[in-house]
LUMTIGU-350814 format. One record per residue (C-alpha): x, y, z; residue in three letters. Coordinates in steps of 0.5 Angstrom, whole numbers, plus 500, padded with zeros to 3 digits. Each point is the difference from the previous one (the first is absolute). Example, Ala and Ser with C-alpha at 12.3 -4.5 7.8 and 13.67 -1.06 7.14 Angstrom:
REM residues 2
525491516ALA 502507498SER 
This chain:
REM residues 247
460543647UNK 502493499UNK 493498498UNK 499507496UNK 506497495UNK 497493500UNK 494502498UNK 503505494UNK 504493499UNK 494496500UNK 495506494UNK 506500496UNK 500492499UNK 493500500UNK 500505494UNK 506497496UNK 496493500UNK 494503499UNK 503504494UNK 504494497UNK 493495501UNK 497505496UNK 505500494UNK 500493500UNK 491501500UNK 502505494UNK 506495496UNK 495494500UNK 494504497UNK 503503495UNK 503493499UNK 494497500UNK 498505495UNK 505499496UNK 500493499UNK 492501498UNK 501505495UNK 506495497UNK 495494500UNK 495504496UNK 506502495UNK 500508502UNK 507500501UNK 502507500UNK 494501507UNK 505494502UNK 506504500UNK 497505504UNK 497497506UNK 507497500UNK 504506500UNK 495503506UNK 501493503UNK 508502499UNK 499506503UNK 497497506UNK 505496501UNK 506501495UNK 504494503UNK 494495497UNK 503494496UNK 493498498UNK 498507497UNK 506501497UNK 500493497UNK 492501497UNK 502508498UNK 505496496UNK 495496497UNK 495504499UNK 506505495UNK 501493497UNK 494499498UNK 498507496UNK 507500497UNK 498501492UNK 506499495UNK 504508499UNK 503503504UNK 495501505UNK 500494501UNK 507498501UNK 500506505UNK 495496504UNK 503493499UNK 506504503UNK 497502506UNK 496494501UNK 508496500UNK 503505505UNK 494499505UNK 501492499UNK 508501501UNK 497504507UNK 496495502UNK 505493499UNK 505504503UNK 496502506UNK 495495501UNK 500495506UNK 495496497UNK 503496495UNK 494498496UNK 498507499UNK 507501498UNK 500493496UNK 494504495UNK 505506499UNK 505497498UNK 496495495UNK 495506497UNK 507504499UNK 503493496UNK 493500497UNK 502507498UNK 506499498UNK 498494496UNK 494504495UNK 507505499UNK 503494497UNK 506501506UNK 501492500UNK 506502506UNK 496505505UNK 494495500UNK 504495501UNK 503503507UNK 493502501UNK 497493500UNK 506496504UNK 499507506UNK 493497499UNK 501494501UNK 506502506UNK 495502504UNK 494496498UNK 502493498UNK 493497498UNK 499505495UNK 498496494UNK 498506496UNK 506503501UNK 505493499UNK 496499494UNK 501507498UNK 508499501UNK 500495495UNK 497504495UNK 505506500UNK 505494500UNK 498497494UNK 498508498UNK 508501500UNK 503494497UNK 495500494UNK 502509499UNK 507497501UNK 500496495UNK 496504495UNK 505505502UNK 506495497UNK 496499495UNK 500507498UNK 507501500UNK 502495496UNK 494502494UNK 503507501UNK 507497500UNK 498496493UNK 497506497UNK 506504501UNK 505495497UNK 495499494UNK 500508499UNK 508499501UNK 500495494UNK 495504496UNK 504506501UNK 507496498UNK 495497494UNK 498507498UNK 507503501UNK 503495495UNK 495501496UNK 502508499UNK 507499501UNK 500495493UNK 498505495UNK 505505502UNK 505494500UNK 499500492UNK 499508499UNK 507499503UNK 502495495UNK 497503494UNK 505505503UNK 507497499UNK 503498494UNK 498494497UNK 506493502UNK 504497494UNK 497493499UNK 505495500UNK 508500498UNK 506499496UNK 503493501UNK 507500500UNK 501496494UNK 497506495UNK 503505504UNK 506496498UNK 498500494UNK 498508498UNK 507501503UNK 503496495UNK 497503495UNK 500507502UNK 509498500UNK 499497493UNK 497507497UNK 505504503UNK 505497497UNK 497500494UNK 498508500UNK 509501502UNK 501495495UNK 496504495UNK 503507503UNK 506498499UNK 499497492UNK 497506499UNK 506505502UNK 505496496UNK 496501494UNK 500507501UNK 507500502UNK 502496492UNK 497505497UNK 503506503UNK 506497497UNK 497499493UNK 503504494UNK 494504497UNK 501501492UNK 497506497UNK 493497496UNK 501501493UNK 
């Protein structure tokens, strides 16, 4: 019975080996033909030998890493492009996260900086770059490539502070046009309300003539009382006067 377990053990290693050499078999063939087909720039018959090698075996680093490549390579401006450009940075995250090696994790990260870098994300190529360089420090390509997006990002920084500050001029520009423009309608109206008020007396009486026209209405009113009075006692003779009969 001992020997008939034993021997049940024995086929079933022997078949899980044989089969797992055989995916192994499978995932460097299509591999292989994969990496032929890339080297020839037939990047769609690449990505599917390295999607039958992914089906072989899933956990394989390299094959997610070259399926990645492969995408990256037939991504076109539009959006199918963007949708290959994404998939191919989700398979390269997968590969940095999971990989043991860390050359091929290296290459993710710096075909993730460069990616990051075409779509003028100064930010994410540069923490691209530097995992880059974390898990391979003798990437001269990759410290190279840091320098640039640092340089990237400093001249957009500045281009940025000066837009803001052309933007800011223009606004204070406008601002001083439409002050001058508005004062400019507001002065008409200012003298239609002026033609509209009654005209202001120029100058004015000194004190001496107004003295003097007092003065002098004074002097012509007592003459009129001197002149009423006159004239009631010549009235008042003559109604005392003995009127004779005319001849």
């Amino acid at each position: 019975m001992k020997r008939l377990i034993f021997l049940i053990m024995a086929i079933a290693v022997s078949v899980a080996v044989f089969a797992d050499d055989a995916a192994q078999r499978a995932l460097r063939r299509h591999i292989a033909e994969g990496n032929k087909a890339y080297s020839e720039k037939r990047y769609s018959d690449a990505e599917a030998a390295y999607k039958k090698a992914l089906q072989a075996d899933p956990t394989s680093m390299a094959a997610t890493y070259n399926l990645a490549s492969s995408l990256i390579r037939q991504a076109t401006a539009g959006e199918s492009g963007k949708k290959l450009n994404a998939e191919a940075a989700k398979l390269l995250n997968e590969v940095i996260t999971t990989a043991s090696d860390n050359r091929l994790a290296s290459y993710a990260a710096y075909n993730l900086g460069n990616m990051a870098f075409n779509s003028q994300q100064w930010d994410q190529s540069i923490q691209y770059y530097k995992e880059a360089l974390r898990r391979n420090p003798d990437d001269d390509n990759a410290r190279d490539n840091l320098r640039l997006a640092q340089l990237k990002k400093s001249q957009s920084q500045n281009q940025d502070k000066d837009k803001n500050q052309d933007k800011d001029n223009k606004e204070q520009e406008k601002e001083k046009e439409q002050q001058k423009q508005d004062q400019q309608n507001q002065q008409p109206q200012q003298n239609n309300d002026q033609k509209q008020q009654p005209q202001q007396p120029q100058g004015g009486i000194s004190p001496e003539n107004a003295e003097k026209i007092l003065k002098a209405m004074e002097n012509e009113e007592a003459a009129t009382r001197a002149r009423v009075q006159e004239a009631e006692k010549r009235k008042g003779a003559a109604g005392r006067r003995v009127v004779t009969k005319p001849w």
